[in-house]
N, C-alpha and C positions, 0 to 999 in steps of 0.2 A: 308645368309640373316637372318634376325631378324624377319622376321613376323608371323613365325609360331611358335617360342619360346611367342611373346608376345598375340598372337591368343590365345596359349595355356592357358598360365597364364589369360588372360582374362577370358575365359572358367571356368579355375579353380574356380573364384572370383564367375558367376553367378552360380554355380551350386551349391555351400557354402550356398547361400540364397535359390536356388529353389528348393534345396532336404531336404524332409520332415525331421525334427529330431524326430527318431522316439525312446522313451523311453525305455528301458531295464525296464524288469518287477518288479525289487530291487528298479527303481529309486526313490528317497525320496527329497522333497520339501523342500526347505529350511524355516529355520524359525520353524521349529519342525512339517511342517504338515506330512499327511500321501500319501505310496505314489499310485500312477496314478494305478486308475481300468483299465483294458480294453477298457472301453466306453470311457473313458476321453484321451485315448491315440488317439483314433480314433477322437473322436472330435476337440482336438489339434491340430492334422493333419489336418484337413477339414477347419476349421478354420483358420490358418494359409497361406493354401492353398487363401482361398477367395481372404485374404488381400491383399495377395500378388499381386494379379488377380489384385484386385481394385488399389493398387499402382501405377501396369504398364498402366491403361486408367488413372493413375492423378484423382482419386477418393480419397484426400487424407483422407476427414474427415470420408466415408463408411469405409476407410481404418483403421483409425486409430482407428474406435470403433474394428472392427474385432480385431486387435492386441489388444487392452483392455480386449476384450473375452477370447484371449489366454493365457494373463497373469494372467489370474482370475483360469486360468484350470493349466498351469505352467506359476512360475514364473521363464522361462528362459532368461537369457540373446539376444538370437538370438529375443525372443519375443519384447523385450525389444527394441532392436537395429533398427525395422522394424518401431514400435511404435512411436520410437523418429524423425527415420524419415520422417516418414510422419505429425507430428506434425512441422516440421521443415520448410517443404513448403508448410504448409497455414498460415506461419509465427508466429508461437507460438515457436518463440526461444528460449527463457525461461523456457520454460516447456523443451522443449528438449536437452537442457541444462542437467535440472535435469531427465530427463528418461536418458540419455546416460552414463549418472554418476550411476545411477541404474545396466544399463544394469554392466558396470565396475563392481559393488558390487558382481553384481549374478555370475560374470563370474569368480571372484578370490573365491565366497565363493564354486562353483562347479569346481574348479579349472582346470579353462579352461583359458590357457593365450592365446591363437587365439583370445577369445574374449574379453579380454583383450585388446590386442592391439589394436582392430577392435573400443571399445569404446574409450580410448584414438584417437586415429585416428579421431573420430568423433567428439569431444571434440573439438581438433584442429583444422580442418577447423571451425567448428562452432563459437570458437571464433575470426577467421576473421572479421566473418558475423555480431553479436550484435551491435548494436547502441550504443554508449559509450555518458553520459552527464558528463561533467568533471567540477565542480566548484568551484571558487575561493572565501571562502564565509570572510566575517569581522573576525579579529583573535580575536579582544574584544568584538564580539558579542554571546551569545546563541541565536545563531537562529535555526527552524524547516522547515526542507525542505520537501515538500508532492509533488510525483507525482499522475499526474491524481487522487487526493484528497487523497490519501494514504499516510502518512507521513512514511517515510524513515530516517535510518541512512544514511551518504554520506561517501564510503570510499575511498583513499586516490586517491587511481586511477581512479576513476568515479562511474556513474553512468550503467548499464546495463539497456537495457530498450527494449521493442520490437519496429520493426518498425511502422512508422503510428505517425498521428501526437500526442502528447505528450505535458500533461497541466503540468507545472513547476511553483510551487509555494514558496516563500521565503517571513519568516517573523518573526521579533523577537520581545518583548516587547516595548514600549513605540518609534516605529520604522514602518515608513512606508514600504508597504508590497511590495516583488518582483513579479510580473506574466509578463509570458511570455508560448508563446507554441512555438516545436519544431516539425516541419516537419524530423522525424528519420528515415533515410535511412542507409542501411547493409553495414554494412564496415566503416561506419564515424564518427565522434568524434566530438564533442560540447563542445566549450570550454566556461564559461559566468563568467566574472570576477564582481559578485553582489555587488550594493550597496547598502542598507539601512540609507536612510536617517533621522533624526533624527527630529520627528512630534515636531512643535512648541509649547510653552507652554501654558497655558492655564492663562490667567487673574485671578486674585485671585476675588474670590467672595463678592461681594459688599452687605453690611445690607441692610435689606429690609429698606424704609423709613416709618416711624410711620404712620399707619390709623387717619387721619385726624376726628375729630365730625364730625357734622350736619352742622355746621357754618363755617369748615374750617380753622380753628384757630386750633394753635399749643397747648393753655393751657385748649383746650375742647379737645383733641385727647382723644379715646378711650384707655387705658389704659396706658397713660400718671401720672406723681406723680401728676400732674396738676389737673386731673379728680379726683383722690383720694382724693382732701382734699375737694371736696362739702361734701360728708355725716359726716366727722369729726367734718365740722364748723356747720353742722344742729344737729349733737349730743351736740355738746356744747351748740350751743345758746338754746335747750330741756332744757337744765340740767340747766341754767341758770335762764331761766322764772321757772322753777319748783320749785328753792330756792325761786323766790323773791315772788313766793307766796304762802309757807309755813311760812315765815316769816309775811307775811298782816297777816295771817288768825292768827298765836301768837299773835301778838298785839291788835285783837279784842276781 
């Protein structure tokens, strides 16, 4: 029979995560720190311990500050791995995304391939699970895509996004704007083939018509050539009377 080889192997799996890793007194931090006193070995443990506690009642966010605690004292991969998980099911996908990819770094830079695989592993179902937005956007358009007001690049295969509803915005110059939300569920894909349609022109702008005078008439309009030639024709008829009588006053 087979159930006590796969009993076993189960076993193996939980006791992987619920026996403390407890540091050799050499061990040294990555990243050039120093390594683990006494009390920080023990606190690591204690700490680790909690999270774990808290994990198994579904306390994921108590949980995942604990494992935040641990990785602050070591930055282990196993720390790493509890972290991501429990980030994972209060749906912060994305973050735990990038904690598992972590976990991956510390476990090749402490060269541990168990945990290695163990991220990888984790990697992979997880990308099951992400929301995927996939968009077919204008090929002769520059447009700017923003989720949830965050502008984004769009790469070729979608969008990534956590679950939960989801403001999707598309807009490009002299071009009316795309909005739409997406109710994002784990495991499914959104396909939206946008169009921007192209904002009608705009009338060209018409001269103001001339300020009319006092009377209303076009050859009283305020600064009209109209209105300029009163003081011209008062300077001349001046200039005129003031010959004809400099000339009387000669002749007397």
């Amino acid at each position: 029979m087979l159930v006590m080889p796969r009993l076993a192997a189960a076993l193996m799996v939980v006791l992987l995560f619920a026996v403390p890793r407890f540091a050799a007194a050499d061990d040294a931090h990555p990243y050039g720190r120093t390594p683990l006193t006494q009390k920080e070995k023990l606190r690591w443990n204690v700490v680790m311990g909690d999270g774990r506690l808290l994990a198994n009642g579904e306390h994921w966010g108590e949980a995942s500050a604990k494992f935040t605690e641990a990785i602050k004292l070591d930055p282990s991969p196993e720390a790493f791995l509890w972290k991501g998980y429990a980030e994972e099911q209060l749906g912060h996908l994305l973050i735990a995304k990038a904690i598992y990819a972590e976990a991956g770094t510390e476990a090749k830079t402490d060269n541990l391939p168990q945990f290695v695989k163990k991220s990888e592993a984790a990697l992979a179902l997880l990308a099951k699970k992400i929301p995927l937005i996939v968009l077919q956007l204008p090929t002769d358009v520059r447009s700017t895509v923003s989720i949830d007001g965050a502008s984004i690049a769009v790469p070729p295969e979608g969008i990534e996004v956590n679950p939960g509803s989801r403001s999707l915005d598309v807009s490009a110059p002299g071009r009316e704007s795309c909005h739409t939300r997406v109710k994002a569920e784990e495991g499914n894909v959104y396909r939206f083939d946008v169009v921007l349609k192209l904002l009608p022109l705009e009338p060209p702008a018409q001269p103001a018509p001339p300020l009319q005078g006092p009377r209303g008439c076009g050859a009283c309009s305020v600064g009209s050539d109209a209105a300029a030639l009163g003081p011209i024709a008062l300077a001349t008829i001046a200039a005129l009377l003031l010959g004809v009588r400099r000339r009387a006053r000669s002749r007397l």
